[in-house]
ROPA-580963 format. One line per field, with one value per residue (C-alpha): residue in one letter; x, y, z. Coordinates in nm, 4 decimals. Each point is the difference from the previous one (the first is absolute). Example, Ala and Ser with C-alpha at 12.3 -4.5 7.8 and 13.67 -1.06 7.14 Angstrom:
BEGIN
zapa = c(A,S)
c1 = c(1.2300,0.1370)
c2 = c(-0.4500,0.3440)
c3 = c(0.7800,-0.0660)
//
This chain:
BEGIN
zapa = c(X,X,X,X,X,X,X,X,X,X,X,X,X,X,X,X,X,X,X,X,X,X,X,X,X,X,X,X,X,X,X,X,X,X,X,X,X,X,X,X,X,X,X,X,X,X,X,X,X,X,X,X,X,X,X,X,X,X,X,X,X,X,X,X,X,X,X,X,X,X,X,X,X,X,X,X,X,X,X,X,X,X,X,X,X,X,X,X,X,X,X,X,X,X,X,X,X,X,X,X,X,X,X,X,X,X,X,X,X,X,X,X,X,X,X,X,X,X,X,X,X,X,X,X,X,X,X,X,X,X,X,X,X,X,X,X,X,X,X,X,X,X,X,X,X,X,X,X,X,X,X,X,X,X,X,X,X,X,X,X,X,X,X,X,X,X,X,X,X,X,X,X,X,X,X,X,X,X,X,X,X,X,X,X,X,X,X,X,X,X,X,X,X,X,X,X,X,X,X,X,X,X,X,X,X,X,X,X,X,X,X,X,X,X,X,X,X,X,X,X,X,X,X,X,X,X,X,X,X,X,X,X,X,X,X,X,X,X,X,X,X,X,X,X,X,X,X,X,X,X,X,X,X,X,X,X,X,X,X,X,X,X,X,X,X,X)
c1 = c(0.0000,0.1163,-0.1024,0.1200,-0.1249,0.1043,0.2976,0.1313,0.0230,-0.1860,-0.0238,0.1763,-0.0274,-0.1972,-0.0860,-0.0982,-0.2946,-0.2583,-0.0221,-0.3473,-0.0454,0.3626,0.1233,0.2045,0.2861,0.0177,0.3473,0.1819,0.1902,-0.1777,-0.1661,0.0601,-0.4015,-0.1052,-0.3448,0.0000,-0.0221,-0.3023,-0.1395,0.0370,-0.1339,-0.3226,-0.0299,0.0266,0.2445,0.1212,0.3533,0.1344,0.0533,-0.0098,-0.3196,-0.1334,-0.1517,-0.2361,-0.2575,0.1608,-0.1318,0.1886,-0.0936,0.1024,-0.2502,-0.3062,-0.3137,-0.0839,-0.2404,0.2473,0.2769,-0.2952,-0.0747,0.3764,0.0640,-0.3159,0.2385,0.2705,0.0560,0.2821,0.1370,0.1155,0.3686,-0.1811,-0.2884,-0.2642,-0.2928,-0.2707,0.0737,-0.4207,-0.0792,0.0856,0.1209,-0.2764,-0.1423,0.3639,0.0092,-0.3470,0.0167,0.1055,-0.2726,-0.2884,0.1469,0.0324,-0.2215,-0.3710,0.0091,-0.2293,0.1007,0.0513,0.2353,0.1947,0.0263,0.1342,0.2147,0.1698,0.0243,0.1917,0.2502,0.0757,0.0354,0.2778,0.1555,-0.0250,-0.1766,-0.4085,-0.0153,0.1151,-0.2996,-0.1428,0.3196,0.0980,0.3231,0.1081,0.0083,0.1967,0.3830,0.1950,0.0646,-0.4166,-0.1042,0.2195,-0.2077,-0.3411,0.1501,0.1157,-0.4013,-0.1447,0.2353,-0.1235,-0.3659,-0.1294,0.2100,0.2904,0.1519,0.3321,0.0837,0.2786,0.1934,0.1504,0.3034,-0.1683,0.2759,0.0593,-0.0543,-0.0915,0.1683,0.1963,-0.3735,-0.2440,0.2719,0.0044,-0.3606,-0.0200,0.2424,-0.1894,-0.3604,0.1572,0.0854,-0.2905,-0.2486,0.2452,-0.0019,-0.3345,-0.2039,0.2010,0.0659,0.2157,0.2375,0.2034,0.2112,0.1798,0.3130,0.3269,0.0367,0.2134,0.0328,-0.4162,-0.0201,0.2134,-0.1972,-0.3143,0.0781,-0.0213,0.1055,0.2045,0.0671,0.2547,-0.0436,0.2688,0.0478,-0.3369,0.0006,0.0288,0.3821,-0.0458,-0.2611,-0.0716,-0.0466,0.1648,0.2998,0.0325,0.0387,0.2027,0.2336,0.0028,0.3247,-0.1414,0.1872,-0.3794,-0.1352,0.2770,-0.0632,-0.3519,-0.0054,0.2461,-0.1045,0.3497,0.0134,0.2829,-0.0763,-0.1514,-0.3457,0.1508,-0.1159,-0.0287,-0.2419,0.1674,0.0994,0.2413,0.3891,-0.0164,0.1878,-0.0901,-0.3171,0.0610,0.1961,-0.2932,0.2681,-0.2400,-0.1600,-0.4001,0.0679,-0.3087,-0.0430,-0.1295,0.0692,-0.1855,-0.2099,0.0512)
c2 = c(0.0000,0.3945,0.3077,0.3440,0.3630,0.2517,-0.1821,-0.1064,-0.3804,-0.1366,-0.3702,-0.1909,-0.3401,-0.0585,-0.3555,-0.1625,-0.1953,-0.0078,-0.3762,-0.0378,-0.0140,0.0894,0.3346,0.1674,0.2668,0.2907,0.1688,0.2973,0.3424,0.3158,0.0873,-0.3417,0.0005,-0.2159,0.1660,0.0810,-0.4097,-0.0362,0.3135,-0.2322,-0.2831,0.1208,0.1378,0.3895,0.0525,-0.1990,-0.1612,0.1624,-0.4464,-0.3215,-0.1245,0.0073,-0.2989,-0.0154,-0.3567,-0.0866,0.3175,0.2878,0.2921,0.2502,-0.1639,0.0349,0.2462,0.2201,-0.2595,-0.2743,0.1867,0.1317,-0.3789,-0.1199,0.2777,-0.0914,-0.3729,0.2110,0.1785,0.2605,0.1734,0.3324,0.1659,0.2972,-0.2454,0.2384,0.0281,0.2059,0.2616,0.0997,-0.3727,-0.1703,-0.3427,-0.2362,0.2073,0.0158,-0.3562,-0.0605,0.2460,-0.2833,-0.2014,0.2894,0.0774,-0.3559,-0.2165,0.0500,-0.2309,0.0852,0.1945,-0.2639,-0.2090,0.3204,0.1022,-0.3864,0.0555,0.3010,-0.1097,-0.3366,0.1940,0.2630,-0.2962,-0.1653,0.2962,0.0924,0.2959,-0.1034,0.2588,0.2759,-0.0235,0.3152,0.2092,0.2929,-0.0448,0.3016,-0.1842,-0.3076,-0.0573,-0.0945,-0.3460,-0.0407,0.2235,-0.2723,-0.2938,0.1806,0.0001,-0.3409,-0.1036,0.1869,-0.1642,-0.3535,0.0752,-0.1221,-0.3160,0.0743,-0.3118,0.2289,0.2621,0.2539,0.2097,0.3223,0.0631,-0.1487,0.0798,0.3777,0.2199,-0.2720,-0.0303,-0.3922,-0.0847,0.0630,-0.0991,-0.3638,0.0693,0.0417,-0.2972,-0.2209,0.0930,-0.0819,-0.3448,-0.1053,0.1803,-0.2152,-0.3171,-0.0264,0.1362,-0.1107,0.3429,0.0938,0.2412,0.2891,0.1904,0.3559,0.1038,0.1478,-0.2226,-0.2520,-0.1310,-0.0218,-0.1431,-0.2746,-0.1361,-0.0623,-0.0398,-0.3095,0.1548,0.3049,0.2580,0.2690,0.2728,0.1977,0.2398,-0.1695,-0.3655,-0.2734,0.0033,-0.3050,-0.2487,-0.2606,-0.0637,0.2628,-0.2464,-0.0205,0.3856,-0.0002,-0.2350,0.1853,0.1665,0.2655,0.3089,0.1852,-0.3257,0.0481,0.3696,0.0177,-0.3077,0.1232,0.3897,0.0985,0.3726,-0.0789,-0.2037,-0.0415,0.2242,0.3663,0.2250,0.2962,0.0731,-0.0024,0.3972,0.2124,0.0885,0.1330,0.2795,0.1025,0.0635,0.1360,0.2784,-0.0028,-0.0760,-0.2504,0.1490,0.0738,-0.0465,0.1788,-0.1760,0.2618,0.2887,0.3052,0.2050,0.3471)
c3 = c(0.0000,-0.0652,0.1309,-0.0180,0.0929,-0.1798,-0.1848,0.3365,-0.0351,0.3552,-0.0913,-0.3133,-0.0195,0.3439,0.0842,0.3157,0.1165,0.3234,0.1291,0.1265,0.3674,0.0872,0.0885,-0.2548,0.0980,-0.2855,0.1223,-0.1035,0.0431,-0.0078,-0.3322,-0.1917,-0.0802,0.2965,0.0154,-0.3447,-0.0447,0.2283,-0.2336,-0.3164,0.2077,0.0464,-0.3153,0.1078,-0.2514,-0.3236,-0.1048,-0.3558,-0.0709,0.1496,0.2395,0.3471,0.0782,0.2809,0.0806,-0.2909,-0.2261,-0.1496,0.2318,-0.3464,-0.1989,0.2487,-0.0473,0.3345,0.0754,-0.0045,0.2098,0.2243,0.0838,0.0142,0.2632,0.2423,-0.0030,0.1267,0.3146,0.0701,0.2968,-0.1375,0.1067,0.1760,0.1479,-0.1893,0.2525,-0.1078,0.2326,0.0432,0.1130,0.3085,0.0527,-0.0340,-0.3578,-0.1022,0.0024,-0.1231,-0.2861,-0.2498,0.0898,-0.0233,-0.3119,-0.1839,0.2016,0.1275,0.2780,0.3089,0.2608,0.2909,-0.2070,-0.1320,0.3216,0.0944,-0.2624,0.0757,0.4177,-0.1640,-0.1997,0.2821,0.2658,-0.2333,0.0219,0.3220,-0.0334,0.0925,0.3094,-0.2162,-0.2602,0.1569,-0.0806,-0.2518,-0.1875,0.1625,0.2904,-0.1105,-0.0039,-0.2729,0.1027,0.0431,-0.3301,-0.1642,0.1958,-0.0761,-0.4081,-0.0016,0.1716,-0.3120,-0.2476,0.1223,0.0181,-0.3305,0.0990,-0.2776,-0.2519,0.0263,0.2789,-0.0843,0.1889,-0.0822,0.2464,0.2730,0.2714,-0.0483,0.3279,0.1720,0.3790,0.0794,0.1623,-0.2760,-0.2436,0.1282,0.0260,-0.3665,-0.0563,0.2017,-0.2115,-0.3167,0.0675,0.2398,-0.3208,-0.2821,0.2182,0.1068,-0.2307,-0.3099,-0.1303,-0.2867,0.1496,-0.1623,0.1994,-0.1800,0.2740,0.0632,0.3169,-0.0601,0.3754,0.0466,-0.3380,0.0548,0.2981,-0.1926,-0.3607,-0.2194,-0.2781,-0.1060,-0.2446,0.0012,-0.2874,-0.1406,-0.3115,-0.1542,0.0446,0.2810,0.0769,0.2505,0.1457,0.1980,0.3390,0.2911,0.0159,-0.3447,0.0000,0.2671,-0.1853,-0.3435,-0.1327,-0.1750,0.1321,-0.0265,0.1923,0.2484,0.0421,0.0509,0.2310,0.2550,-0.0019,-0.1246,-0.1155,-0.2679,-0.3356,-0.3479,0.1494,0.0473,0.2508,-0.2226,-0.2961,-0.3198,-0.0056,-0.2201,0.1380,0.3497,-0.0643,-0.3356,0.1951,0.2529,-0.2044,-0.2161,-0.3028,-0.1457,-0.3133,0.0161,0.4492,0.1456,0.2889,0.2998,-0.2466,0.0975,-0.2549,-0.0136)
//
């Protein structure tokens, strides 16, 4: 599969796979098009070539119908958690339901009391987002993204802000939710260490395609000086800290012809 914005190659010659009912590791540095893949997975934006195959269909060849129904077989826990700020608990998590389902009131509200309880969250139905902390916003996310009773549960960076409790909270959810309820799990991080305690299988993105997989040993094990890098956290190797940018001091002088870079008009 490719991809590219604005010229800017983001994926060339992507190709992994989801094995049902295991949880999946998507891995990367910063801006290698981790979220941009769950984007193309759901069929919110479109490869330039190749497929994205989904229960076995091509998500780019599906009317709005078709990728309407695919998605109400997925759930996902968004990066920022995404609570509709105007709702509070209980309607944030029954808001899927009201809006795809017309069950009757007793068993929504059954429901809803089932999904907060596996997340531990059933005495704070009552309460405003406001009112929540990062660590339970997540929960009260992850209860709405398993309401409709998902074939495939994705997470998008899962772990971030989250304090060593709620992050082995979190950890904890995704397996118990992948092991007893059979779901097809797909987690997008940067965190290698909490990744490697729950993942069956991994992939580690870099400049466009999968640069290693396997399982968080096989990682581990890999030579790849980019494998080795992002692994172990090291600051120096093949991923640079700095943006591509012109000469340092050329610009700073402003030598570099057409520089306008914090020029004042006059």
């Amino acid at each position: 599969m490719a991809y590219a914005v604005g010229g800017r190659a983001i994926f060339r010659g992507l190709d992994l796979t989801v094995q049902r009912g295991r949880i999946t590791a998507i891995m990367g540095p910063s801006g290698t098009g981790k979220t941009t893949l769950l984007r193309l997975l759901m069929g919110a934006i479109r490869p330039q070539s190749g497929s994205v195959r989904i229960f076995g269909d091509d998500v780019t060849q599906m009317s709005r119908d078709q990728l309407y129904a695919m998605r109400r077989r997925v759930g996902m826990l968004f990066q920022n958690g995404a609570l509709l700020t105007d709702l509070n608990v209980f309607e944030n998590v029954a808001f899927p339901l009201r809006e795809h389902t017309a069950l009757p009131e007793p068993v929504l509200r059954r429901l809803v009391l089932m999904k907060l309880h596996a997340v531990g969250l059933r005495g704070a139905a009552a309460l405003m987002p406001g009112s929540l902390s990062g660590g339970m916003a997540r929960r009260v996310a992850l209860a709405r993204a398993i309401v409709m009773d998902p074939e495939v549960l994705i997470y998008d960076e899962p772990f971030v802000g989250l304090d060593p409790i709620s992050m082995g909270v979190t950890l904890r959810l995704i397996q118990t939710l992948n092991s007893s309820l059979g779901i097809t799990s797909v987690v997008v991080s940067h965190d290698v260490r909490e990744l490697n305690t729950i993942a069956h299988q991994s992939y580690l993105l870099s400049e466009g395609r999968v640069v290693a997989s396997g399982s968080p040993e096989q990682l581990r094990a890999a030579a790849l000086p980019v494998v080795t890098q992002f692994m172990n956290g090291l600051a120096d190797g093949p991923v640079p800290f700095h943006y591509p940018a012109p000469d340092y001091r050329q610009q700073l002088l402003g030598d570099l012809p057409g520089e306008s870079i914090g020029a004042g008009q006059t």
